[in-house]
N, C-alpha and C positions, 0 to 999 in steps of 0.2 A: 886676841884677834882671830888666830886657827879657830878657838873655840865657837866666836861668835859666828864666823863664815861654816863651819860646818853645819850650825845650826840652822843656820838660813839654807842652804843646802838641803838639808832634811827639810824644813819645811816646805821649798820649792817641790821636791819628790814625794812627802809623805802626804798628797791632799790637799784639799781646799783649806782655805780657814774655817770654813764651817764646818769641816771633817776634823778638824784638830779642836774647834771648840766641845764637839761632843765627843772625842777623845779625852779630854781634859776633865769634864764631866763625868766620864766614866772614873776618873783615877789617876789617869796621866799627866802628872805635873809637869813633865816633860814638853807634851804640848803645850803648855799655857805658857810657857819659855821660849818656846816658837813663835807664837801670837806678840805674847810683848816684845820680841825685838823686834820683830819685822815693823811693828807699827807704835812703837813709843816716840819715835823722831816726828814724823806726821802729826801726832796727836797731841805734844804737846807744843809744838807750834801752832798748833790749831786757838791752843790758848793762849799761848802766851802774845800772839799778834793781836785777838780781841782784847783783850784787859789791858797789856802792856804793864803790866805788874807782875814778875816774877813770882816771889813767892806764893800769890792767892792761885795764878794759874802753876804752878806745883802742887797745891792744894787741891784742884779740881783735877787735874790730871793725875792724883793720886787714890781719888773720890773716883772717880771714872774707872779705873781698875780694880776699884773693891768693890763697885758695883757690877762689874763683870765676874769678879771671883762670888759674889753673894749668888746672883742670877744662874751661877751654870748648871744650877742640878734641874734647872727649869726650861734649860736653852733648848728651844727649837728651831732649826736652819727654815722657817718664813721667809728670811730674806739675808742679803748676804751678810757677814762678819760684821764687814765694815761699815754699812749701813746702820744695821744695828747698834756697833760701837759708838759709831759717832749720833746717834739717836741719844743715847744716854749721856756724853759729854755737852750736846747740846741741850740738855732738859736741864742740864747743871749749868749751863752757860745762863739760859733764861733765866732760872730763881736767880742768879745772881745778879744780872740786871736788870729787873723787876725791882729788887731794892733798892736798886742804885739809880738808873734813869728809865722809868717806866713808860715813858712818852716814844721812847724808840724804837720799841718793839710793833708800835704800831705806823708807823711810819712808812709809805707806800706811795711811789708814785710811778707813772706807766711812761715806757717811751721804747721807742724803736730804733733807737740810734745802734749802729754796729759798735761793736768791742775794740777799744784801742791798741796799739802796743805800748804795751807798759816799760818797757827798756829792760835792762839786766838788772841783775844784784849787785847791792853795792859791796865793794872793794874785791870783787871778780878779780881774776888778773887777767889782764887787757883792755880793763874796762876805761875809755876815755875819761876825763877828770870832767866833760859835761854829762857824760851819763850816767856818773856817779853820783855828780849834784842831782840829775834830776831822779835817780832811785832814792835818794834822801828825802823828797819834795815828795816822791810817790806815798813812802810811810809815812808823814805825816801827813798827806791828803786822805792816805788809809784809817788815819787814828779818828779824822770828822766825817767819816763818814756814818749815817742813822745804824745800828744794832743790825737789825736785819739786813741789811744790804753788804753790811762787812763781812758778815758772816758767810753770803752768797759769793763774794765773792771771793774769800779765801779759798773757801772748801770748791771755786770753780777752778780757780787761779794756781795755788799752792798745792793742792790736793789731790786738783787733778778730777774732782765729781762732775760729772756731767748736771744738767737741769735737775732731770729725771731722779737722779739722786740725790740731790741735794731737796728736791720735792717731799722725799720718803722720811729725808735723816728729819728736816724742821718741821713735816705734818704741815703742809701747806699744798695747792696745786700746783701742776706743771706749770701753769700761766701765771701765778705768782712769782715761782720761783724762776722761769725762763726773765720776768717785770725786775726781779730785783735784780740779777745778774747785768741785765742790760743796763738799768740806772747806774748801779755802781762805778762800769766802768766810764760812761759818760760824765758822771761826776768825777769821777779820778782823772781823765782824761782834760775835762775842763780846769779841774782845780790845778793838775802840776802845769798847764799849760801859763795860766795867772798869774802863781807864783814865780814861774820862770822870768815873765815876760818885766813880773815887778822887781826880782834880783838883777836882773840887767839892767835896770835904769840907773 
């Protein structure tokens, strides 16, 4: 625990991530120890919430780090860290559903609706026993939701990326990216409202 809080510590003071990726690159193993704890938690919830399959997303989440260790003698700070990081977990997210449900990836629909509240986490402590039901109703509204849209709205939601980022990491427009974010949570919004209203009858 010291160990790990020290590290993040250095990290917070020794630089950007992008200053420690080409630290790492240079030789510093050290650095790369920095990188991965600060953002191992992130990233593999990044997967394991799309697939919902443990160990394939341990897989790509371990894929995703060898392809950062392969890439660093080539890294150039273009854009930030985490952009970048999650650019190559997403190009592994793709091939993997491409094989699996190809139809989603193209799936696009536009709207203007604002961003719901999505309620808490479920078994928070405090959390009432209806808002725990209805964070249970949220994941599985999250699991139907189209590929693309899931994906916008994790990395908006849990991750914390803004549009603009989330535009960069999927190689898509802001206006895309701004379309799917807003569908998602309309959809999410619609679906736990559905299922709530059909649990009550």
């Amino acid at each position: 625990m010291q160990l790990s809080m020290a590290l993040a510590n250095a990290a917070d003071s020794g630089g950007s991530d992008e200053q420690l990726m080409l630290d790492y690159a240079a030789g510093d193993s050290g650095a790369f120890e920095q990188l991965y704890l600060k953002h191992k938690g992130p990233l593999y919830r990044y997967f394991v919430r799309q697939i919902g399959d443990r160990p394939l997303a341990e897989d790509l989440y371990q894929e995703t780090w060898s392809r950062v260790i392969k890439a660093a003698a080539g890294y150039q700070p273009q854009a930030k860290f985490t952009t970048w990081l999650y650019r190559i977990a997403h190009n592994l997210l793709v091939d993997h559903v491409r094989a699996v449900k190809p139809v989603d990836l193209f799936t696009e629909v536009q709207t203007d609706n604002d961003s719901p509240d999505i309620g808490a986490d479920e078994g928070e402590p405090g959390v009432s026993l209806e808002e725990e039901q209805k964070a249970g109703l949220l994941k599985e509204c999250v699991s139907l939701l189209p590929q693309v849209q899931k994906e916008a709205f994790l990395l908006n939601c849990e991750t914390g990326f803004p549009a603009r980022v989330i535009a960069e990491i999927v190689g898509v427009s802001l206006e895309a990216s701004k379309s799917r974010i807003r569908y998602a949570y309309q959809s999410l919004k619609e679906c736990v409202a559905s299922k709530w209203e059909a649990s009550r009858e």
